[in-house]
N, CA, C, O and CB atoms as a CASP TS submission, in Angstrom:
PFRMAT TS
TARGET T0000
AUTHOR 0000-0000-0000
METHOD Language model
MODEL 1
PARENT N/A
ATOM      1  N   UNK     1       0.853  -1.179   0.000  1.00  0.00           N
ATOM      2  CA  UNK     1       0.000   0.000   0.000  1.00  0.00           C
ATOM      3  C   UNK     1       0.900   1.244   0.000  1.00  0.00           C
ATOM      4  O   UNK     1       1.619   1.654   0.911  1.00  0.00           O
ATOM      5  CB  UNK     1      -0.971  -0.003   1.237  1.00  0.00           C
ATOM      6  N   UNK     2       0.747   1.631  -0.932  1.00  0.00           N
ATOM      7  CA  UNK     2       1.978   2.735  -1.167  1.00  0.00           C
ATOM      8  C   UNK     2       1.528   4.090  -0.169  1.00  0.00           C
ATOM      9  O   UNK     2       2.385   4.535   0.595  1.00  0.00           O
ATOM     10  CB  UNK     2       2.093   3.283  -3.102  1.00  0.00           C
ATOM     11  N   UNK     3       0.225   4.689  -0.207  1.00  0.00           N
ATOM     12  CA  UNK     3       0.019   5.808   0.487  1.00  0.00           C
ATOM     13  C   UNK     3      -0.947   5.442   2.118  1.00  0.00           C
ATOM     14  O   UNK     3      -1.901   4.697   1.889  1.00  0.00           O
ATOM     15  CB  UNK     3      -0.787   6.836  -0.675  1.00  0.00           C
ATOM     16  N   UNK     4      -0.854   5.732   3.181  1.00  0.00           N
ATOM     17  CA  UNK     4      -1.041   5.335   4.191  1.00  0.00           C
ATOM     18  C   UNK     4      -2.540   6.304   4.539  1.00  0.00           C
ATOM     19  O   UNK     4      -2.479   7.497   4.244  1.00  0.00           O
ATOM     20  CB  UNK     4       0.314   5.429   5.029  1.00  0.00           C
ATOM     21  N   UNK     5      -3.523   5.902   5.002  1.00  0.00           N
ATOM     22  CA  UNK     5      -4.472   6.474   5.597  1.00  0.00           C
ATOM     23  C   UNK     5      -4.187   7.642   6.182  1.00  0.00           C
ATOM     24  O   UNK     5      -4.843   8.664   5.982  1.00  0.00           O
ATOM     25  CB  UNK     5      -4.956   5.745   6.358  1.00  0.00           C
ATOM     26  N   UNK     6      -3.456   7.586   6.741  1.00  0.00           N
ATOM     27  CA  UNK     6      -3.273   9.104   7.682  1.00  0.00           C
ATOM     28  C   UNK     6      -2.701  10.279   7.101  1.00  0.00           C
ATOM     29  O   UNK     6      -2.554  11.374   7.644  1.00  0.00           O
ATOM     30  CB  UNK     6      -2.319   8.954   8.912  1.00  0.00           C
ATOM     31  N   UNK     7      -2.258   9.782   5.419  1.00  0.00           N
ATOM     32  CA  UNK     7      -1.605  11.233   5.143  1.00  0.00           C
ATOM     33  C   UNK     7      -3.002  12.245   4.633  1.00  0.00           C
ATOM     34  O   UNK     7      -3.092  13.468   4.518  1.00  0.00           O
ATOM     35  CB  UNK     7      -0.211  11.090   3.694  1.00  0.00           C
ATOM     36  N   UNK     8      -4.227  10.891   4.347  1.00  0.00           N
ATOM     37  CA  UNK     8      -5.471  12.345   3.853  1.00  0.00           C
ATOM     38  C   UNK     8      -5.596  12.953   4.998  1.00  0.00           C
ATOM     39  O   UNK     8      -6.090  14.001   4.582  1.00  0.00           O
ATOM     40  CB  UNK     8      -7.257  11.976   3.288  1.00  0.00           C
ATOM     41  N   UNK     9      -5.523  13.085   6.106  1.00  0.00           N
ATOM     42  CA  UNK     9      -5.981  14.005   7.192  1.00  0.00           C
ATOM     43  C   UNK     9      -5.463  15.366   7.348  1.00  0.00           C
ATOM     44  O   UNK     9      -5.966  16.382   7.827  1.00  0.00           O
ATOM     45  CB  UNK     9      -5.742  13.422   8.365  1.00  0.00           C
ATOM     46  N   UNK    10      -4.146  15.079   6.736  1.00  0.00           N
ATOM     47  CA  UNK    10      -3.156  16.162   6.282  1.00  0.00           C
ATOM     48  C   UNK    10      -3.412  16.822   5.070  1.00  0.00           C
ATOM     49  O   UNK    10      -3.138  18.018   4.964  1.00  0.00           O
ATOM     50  CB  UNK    10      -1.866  15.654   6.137  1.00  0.00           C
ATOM     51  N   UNK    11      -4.092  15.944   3.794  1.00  0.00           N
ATOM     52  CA  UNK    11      -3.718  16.701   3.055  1.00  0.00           C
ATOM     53  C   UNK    11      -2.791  16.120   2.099  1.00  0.00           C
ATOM     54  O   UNK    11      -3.278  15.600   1.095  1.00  0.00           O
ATOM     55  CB  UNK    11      -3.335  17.638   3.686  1.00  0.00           C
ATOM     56  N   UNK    12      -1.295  16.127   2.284  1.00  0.00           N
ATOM     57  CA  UNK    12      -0.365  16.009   1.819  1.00  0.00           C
ATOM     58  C   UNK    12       0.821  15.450   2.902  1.00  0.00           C
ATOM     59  O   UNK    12       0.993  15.898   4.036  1.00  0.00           O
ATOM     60  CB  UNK    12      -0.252  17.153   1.192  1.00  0.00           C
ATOM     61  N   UNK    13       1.606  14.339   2.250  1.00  0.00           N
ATOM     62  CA  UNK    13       2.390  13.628   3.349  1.00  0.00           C
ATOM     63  C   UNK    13       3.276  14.789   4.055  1.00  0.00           C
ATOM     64  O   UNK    13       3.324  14.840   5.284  1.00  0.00           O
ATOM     65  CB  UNK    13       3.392  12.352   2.695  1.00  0.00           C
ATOM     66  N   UNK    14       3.959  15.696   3.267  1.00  0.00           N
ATOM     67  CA  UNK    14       4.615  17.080   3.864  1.00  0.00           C
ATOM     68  C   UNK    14       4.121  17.273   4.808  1.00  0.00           C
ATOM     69  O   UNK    14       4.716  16.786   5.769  1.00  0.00           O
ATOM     70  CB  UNK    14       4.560  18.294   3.220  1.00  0.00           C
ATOM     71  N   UNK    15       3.125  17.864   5.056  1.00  0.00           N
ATOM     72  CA  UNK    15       2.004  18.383   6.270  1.00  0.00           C
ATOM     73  C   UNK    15       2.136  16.890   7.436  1.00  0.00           C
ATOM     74  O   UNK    15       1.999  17.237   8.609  1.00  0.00           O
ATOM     75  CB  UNK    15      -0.114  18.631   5.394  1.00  0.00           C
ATOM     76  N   UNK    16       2.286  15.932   7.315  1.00  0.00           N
ATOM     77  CA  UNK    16       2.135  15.020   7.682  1.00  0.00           C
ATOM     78  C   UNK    16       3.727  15.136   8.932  1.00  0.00           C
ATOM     79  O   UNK    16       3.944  15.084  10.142  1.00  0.00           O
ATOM     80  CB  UNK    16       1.878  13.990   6.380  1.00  0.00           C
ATOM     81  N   UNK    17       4.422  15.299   7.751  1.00  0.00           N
ATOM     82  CA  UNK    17       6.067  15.227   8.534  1.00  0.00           C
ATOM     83  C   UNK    17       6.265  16.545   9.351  1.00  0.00           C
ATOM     84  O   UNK    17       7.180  16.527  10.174  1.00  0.00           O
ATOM     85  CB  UNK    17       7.530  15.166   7.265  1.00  0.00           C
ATOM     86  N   UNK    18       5.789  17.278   9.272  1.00  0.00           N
ATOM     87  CA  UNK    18       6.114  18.865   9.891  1.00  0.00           C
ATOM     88  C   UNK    18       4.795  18.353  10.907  1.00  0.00           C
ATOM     89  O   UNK    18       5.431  18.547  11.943  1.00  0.00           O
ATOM     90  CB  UNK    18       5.887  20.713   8.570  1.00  0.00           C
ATOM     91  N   UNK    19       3.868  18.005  11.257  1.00  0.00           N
ATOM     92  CA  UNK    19       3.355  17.714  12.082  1.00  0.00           C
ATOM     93  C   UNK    19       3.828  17.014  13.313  1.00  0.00           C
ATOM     94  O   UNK    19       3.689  17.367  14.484  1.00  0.00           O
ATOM     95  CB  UNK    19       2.680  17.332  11.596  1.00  0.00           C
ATOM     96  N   UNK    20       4.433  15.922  12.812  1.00  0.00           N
ATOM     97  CA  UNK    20       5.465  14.827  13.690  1.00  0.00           C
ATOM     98  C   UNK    20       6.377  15.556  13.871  1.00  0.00           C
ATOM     99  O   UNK    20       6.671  15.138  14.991  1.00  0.00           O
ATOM    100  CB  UNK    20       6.048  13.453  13.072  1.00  0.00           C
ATOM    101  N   UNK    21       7.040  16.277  13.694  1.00  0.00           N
ATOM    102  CA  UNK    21       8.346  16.930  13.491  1.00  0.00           C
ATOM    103  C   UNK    21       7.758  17.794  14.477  1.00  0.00           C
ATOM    104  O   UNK    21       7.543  17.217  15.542  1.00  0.00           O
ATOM    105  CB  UNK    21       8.927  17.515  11.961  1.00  0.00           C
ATOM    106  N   UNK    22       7.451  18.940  14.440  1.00  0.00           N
ATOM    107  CA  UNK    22       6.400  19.809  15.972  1.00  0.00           C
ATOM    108  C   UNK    22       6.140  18.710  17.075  1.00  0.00           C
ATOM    109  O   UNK    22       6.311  19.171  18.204  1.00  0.00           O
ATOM    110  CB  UNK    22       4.406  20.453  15.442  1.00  0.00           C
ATOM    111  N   UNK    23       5.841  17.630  17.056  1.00  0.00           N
ATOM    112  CA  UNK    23       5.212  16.890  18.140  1.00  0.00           C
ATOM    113  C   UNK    23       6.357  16.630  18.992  1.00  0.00           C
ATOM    114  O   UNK    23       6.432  16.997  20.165  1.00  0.00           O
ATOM    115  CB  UNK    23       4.439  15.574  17.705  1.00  0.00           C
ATOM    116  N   UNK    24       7.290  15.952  18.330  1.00  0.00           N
ATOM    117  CA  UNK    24       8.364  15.243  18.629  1.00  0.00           C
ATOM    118  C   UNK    24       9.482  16.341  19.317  1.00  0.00           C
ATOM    119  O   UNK    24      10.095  16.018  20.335  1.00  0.00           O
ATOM    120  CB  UNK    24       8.846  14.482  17.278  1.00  0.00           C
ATOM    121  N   UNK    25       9.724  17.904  18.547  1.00  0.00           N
ATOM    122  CA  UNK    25      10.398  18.463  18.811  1.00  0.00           C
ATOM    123  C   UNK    25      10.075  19.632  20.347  1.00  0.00           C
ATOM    124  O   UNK    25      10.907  20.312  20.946  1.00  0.00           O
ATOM    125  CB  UNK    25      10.636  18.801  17.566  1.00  0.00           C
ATOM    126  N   UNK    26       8.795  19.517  20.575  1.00  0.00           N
ATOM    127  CA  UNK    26       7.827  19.603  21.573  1.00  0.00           C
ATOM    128  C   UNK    26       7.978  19.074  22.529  1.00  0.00           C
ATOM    129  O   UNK    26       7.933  19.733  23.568  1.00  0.00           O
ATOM    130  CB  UNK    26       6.839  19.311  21.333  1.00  0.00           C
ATOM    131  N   UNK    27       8.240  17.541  22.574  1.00  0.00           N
ATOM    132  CA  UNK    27       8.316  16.789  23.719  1.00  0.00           C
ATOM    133  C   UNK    27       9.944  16.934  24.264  1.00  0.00           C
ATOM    134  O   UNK    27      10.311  17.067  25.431  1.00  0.00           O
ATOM    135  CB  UNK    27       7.815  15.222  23.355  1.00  0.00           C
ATOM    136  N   UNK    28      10.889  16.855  22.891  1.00  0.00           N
ATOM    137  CA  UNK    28      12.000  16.736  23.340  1.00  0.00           C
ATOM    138  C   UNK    28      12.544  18.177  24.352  1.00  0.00           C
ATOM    139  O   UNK    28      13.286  18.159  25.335  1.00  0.00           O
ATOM    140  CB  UNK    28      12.784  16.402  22.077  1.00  0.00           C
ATOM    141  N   UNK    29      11.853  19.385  23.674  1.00  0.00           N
ATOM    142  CA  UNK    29      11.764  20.551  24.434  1.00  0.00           C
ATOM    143  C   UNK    29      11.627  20.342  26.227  1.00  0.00           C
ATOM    144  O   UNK    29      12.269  20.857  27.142  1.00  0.00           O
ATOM    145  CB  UNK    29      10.478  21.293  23.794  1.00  0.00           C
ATOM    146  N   UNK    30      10.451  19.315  26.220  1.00  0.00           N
ATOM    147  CA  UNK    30       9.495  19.604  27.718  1.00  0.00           C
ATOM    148  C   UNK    30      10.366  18.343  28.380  1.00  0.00           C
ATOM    149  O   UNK    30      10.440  18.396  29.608  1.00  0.00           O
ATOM    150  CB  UNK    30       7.270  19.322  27.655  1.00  0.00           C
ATOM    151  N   UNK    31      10.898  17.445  27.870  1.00  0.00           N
ATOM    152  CA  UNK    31      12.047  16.574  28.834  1.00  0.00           C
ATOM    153  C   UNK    31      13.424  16.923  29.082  1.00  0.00           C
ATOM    154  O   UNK    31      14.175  16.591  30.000  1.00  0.00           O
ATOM    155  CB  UNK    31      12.277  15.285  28.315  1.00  0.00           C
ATOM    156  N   UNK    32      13.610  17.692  28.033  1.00  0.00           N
ATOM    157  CA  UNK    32      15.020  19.261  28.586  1.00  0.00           C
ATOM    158  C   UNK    32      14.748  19.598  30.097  1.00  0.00           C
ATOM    159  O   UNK    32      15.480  19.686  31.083  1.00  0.00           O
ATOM    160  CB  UNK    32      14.696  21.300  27.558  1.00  0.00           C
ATOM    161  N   UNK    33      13.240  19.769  29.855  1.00  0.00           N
ATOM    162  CA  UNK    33      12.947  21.013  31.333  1.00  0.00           C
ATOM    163  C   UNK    33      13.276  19.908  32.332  1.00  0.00           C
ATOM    164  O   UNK    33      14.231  19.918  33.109  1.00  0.00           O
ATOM    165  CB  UNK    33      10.928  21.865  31.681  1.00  0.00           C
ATOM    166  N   UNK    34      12.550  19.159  32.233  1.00  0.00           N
ATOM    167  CA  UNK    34      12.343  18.083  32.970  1.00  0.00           C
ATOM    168  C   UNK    34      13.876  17.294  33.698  1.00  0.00           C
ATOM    169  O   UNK    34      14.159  16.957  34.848  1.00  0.00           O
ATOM    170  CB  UNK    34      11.515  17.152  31.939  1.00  0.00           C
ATOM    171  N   UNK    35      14.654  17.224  32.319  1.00  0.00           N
ATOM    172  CA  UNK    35      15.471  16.522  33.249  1.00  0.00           C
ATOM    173  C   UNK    35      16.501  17.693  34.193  1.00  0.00           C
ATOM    174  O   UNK    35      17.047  17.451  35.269  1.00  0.00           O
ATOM    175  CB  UNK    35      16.399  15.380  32.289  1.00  0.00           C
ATOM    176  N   UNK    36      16.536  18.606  33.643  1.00  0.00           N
ATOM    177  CA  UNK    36      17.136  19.535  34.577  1.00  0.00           C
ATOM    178  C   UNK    36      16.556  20.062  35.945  1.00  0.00           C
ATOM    179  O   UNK    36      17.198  20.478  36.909  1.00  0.00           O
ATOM    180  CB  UNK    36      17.337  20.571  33.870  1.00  0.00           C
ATOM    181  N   UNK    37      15.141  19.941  35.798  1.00  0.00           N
ATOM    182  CA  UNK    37      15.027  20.059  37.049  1.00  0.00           C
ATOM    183  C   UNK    37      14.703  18.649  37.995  1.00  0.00           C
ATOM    184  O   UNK    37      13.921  18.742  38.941  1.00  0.00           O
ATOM    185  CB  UNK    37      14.045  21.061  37.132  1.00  0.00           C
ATOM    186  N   UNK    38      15.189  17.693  37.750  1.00  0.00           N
ATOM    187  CA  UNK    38      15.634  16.313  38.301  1.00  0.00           C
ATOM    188  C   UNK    38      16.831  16.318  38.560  1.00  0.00           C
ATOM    189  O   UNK    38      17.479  15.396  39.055  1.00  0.00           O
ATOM    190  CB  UNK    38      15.450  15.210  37.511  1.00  0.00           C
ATOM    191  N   UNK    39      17.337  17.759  38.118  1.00  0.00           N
ATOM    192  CA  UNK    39      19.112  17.047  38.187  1.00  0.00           C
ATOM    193  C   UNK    39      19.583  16.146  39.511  1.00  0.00           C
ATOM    194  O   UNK    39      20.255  15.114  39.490  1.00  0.00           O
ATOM    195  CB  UNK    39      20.379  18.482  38.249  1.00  0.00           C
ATOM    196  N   UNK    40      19.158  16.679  40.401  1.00  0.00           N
ATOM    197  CA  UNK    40      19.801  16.004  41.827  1.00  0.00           C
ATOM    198  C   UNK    40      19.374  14.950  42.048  1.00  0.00           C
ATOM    199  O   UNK    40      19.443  14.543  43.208  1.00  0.00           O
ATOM    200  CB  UNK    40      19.608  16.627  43.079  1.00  0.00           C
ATOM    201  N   UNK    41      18.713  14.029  40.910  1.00  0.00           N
ATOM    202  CA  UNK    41      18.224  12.863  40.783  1.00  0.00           C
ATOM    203  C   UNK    41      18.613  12.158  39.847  1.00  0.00           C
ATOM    204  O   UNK    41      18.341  12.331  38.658  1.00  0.00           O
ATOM    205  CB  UNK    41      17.152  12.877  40.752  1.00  0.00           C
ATOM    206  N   UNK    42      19.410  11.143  40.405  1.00  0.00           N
ATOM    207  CA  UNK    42      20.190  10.847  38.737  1.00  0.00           C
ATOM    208  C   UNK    42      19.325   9.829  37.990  1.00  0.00           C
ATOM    209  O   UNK    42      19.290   9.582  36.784  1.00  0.00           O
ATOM    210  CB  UNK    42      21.962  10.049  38.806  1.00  0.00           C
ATOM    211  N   UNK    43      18.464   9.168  39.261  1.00  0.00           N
ATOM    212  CA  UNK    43      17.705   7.842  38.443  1.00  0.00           C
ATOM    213  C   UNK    43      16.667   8.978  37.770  1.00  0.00           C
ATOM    214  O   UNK    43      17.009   8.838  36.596  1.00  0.00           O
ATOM    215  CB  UNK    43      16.775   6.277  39.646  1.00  0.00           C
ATOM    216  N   UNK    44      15.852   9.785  37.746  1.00  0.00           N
ATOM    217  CA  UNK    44      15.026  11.106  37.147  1.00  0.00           C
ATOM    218  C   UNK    44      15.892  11.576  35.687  1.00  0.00           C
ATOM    219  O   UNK    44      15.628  11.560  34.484  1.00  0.00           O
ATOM    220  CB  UNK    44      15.050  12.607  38.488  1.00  0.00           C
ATOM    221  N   UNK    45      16.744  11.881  36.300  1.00  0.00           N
ATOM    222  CA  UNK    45      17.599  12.541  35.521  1.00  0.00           C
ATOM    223  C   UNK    45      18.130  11.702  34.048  1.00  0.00           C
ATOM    224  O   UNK    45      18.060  12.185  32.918  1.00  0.00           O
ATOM    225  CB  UNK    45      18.744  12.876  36.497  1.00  0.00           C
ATOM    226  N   UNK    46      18.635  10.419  34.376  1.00  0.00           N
ATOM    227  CA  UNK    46      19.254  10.062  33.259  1.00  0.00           C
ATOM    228  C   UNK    46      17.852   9.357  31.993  1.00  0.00           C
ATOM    229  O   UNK    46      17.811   9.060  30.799  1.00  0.00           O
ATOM    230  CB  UNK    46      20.559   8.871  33.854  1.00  0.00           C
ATOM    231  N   UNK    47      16.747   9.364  33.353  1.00  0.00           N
ATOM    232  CA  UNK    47      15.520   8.935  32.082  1.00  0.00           C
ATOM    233  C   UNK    47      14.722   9.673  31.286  1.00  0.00           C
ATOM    234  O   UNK    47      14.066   9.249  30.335  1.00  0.00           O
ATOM    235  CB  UNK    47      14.509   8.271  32.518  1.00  0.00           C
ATOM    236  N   UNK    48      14.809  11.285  31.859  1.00  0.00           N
ATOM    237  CA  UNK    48      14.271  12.318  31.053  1.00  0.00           C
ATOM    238  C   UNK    48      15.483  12.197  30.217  1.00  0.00           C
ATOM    239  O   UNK    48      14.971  11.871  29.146  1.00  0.00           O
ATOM    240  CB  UNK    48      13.869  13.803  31.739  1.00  0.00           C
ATOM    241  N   UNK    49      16.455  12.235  30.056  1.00  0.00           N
ATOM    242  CA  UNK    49      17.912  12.475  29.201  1.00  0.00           C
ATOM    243  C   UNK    49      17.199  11.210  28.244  1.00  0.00           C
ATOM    244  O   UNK    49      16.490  11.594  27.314  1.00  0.00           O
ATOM    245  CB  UNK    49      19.890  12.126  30.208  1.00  0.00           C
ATOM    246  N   UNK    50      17.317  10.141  28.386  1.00  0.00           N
ATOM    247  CA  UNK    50      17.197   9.206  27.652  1.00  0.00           C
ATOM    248  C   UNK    50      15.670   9.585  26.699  1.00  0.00           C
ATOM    249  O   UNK    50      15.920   9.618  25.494  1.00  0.00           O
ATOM    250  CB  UNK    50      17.273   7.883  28.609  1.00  0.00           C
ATOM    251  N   UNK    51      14.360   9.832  26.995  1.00  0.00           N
ATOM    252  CA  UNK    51      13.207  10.903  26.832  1.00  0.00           C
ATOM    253  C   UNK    51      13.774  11.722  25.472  1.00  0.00           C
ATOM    254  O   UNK    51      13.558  11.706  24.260  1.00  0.00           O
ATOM    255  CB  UNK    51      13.017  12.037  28.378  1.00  0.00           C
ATOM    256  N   UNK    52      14.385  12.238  26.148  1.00  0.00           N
ATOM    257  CA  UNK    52      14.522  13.822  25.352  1.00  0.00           C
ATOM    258  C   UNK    52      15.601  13.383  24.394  1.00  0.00           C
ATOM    259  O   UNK    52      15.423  14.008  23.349  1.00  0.00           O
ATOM    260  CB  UNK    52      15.105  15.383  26.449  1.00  0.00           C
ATOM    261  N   UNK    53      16.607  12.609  24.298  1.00  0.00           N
ATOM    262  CA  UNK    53      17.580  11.666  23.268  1.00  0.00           C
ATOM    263  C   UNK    53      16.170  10.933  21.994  1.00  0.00           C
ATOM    264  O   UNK    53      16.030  11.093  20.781  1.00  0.00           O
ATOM    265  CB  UNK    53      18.636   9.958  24.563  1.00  0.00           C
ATOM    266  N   UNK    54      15.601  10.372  22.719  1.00  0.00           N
ATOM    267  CA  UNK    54      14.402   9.491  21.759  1.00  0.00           C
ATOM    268  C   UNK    54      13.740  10.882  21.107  1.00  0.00           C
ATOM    269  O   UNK    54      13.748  10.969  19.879  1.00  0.00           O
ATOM    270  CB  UNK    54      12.965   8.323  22.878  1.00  0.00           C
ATOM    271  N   UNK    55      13.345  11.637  21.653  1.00  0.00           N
ATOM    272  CA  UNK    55      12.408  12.525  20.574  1.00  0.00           C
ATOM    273  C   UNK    55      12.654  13.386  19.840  1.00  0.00           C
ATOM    274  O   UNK    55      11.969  13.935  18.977  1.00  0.00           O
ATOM    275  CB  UNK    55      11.582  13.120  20.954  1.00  0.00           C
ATOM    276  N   UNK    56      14.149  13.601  20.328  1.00  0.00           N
ATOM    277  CA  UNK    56      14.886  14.285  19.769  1.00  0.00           C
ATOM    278  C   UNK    56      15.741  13.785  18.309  1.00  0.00           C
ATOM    279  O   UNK    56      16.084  14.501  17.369  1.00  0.00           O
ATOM    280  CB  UNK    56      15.588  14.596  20.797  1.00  0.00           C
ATOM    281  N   UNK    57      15.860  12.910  18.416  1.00  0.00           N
ATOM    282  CA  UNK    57      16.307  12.030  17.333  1.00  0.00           C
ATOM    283  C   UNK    57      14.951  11.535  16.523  1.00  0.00           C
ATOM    284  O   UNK    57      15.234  10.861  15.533  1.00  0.00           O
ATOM    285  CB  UNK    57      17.190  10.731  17.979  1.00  0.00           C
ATOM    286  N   UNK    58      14.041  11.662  16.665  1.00  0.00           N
ATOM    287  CA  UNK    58      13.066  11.412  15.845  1.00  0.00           C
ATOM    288  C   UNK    58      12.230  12.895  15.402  1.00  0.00           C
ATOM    289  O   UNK    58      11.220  12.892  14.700  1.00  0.00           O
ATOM    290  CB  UNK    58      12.192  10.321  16.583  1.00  0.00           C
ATOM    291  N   UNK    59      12.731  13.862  15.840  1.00  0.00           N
ATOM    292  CA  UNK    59      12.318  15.466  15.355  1.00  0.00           C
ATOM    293  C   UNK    59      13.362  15.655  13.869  1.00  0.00           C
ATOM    294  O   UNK    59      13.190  16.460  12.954  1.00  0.00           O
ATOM    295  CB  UNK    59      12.853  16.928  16.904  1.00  0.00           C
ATOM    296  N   UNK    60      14.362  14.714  14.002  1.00  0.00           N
ATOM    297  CA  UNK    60      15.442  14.969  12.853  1.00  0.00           C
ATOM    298  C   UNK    60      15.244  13.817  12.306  1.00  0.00           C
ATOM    299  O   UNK    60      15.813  13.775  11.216  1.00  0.00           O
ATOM    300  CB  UNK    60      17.016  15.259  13.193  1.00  0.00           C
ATOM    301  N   UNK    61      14.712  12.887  12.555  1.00  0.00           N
ATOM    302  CA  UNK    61      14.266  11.942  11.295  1.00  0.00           C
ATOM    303  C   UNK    61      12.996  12.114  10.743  1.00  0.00           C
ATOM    304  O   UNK    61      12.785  11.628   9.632  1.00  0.00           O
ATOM    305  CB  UNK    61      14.269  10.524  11.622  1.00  0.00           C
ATOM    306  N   UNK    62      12.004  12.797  11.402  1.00  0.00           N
ATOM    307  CA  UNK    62      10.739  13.679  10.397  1.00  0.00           C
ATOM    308  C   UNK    62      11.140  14.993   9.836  1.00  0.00           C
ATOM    309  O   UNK    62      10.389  15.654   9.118  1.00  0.00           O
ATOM    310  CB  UNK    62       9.322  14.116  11.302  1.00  0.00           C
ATOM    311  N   UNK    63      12.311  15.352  10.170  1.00  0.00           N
ATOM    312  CA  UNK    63      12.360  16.895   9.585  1.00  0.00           C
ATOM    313  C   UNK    63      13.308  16.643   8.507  1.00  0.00           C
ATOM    314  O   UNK    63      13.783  17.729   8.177  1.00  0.00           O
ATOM    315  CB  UNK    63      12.931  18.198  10.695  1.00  0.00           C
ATOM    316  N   UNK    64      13.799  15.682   7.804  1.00  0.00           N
ATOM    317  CA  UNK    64      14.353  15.294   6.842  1.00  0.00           C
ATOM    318  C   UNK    64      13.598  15.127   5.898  1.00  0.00           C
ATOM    319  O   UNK    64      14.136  15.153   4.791  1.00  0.00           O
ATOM    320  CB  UNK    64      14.957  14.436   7.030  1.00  0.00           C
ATOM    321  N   UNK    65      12.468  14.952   5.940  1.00  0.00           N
ATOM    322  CA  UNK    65      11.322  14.829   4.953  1.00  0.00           C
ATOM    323  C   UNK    65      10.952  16.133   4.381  1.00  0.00           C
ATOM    324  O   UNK    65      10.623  16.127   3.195  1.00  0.00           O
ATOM    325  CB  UNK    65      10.079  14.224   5.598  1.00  0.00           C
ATOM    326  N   UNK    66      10.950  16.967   4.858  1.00  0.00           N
ATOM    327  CA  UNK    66      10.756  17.934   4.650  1.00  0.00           C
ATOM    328  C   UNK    66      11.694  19.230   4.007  1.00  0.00           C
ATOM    329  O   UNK    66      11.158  20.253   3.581  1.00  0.00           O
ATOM    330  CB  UNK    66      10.345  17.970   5.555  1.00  0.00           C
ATOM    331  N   UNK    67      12.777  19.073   4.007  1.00  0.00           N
ATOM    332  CA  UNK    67      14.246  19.769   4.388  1.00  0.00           C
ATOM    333  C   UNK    67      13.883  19.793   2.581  1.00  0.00           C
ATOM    334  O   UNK    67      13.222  19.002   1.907  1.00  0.00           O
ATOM    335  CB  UNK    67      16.014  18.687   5.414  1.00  0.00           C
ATOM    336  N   UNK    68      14.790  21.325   2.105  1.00  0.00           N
ATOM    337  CA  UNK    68      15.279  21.091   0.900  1.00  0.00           C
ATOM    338  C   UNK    68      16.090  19.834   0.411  1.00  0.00           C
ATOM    339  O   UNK    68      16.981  19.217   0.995  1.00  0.00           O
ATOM    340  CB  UNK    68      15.934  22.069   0.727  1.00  0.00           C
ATOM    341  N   UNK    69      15.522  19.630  -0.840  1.00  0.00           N
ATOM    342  CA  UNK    69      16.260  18.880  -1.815  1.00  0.00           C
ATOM    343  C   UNK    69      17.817  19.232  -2.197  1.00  0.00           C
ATOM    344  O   UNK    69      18.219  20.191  -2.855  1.00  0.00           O
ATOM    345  CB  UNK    69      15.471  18.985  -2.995  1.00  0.00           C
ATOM    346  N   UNK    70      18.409  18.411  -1.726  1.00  0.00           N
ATOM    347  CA  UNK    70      20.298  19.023  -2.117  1.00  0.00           C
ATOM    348  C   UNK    70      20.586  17.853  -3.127  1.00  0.00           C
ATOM    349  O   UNK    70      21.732  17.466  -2.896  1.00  0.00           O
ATOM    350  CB  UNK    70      21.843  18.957  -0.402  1.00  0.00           C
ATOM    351  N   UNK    71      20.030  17.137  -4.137  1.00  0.00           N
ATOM    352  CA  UNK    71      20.492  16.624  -5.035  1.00  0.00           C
ATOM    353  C   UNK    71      20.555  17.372  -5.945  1.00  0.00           C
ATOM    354  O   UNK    71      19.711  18.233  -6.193  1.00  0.00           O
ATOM    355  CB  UNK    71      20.056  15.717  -5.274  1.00  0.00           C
ATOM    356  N   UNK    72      21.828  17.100  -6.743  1.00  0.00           N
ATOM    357  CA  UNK    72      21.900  17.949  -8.468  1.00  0.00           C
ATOM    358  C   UNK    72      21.341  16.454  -9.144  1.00  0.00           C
ATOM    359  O   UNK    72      21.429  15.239  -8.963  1.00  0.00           O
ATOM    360  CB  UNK    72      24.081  18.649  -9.296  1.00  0.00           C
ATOM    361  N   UNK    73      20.506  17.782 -10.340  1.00  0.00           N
ATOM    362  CA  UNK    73      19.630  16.851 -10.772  1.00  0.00           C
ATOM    363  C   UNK    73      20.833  16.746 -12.722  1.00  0.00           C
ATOM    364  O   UNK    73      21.152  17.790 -13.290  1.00  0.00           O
ATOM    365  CB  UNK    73      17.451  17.678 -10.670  1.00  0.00           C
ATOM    366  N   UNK    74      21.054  15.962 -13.042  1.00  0.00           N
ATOM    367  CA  UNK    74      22.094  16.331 -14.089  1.00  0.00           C
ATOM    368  C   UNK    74      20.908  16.020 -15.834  1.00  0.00           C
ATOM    369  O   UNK    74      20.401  14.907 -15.975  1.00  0.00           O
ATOM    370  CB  UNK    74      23.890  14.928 -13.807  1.00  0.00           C
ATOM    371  N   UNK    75      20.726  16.843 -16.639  1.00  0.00           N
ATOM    372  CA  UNK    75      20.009  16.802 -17.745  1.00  0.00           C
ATOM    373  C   UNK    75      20.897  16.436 -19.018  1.00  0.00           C
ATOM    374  O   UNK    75      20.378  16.357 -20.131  1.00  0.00           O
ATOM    375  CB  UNK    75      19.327  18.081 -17.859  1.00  0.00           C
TER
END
């Protein structure tokens, strides 16, 4: 199945990735806060870190979808 149900809700799969991409980059934002103010907690601390590593790394694997095209296209 080449196109997935959820991209009509969007519209367009673009809209789709900048959506995830906000969500993800959102959360990774709010487990920043989080683990810093756990700092004096390391078991707190190293699992918001781990949190904010996961969503954070998945804000840059939806925002690749989106990103200009840097291929030369050769005619």
């Amino acid at each position: 199945m080449p196109y997935s149900h959820r991209f009509l809700q969007y519209g367009s799969s673009e809209a789709y990735y900048k959506q995830k991409f906000l969500e993800h980059a959102a959360l990774s934002e709010h487990y920043a806060r989080q683990k810093m103010a756990y700092a004096a907690n390391a078991q707190a601390y190293y699992r918001f870190a781990a949190l904010e590593y996961f969503h954070k790394s998945r804000a840059l694997y939806y925002k690749g979808f989106f990103m200009a095209d840097t291929t030369i296209e050769t005619t």
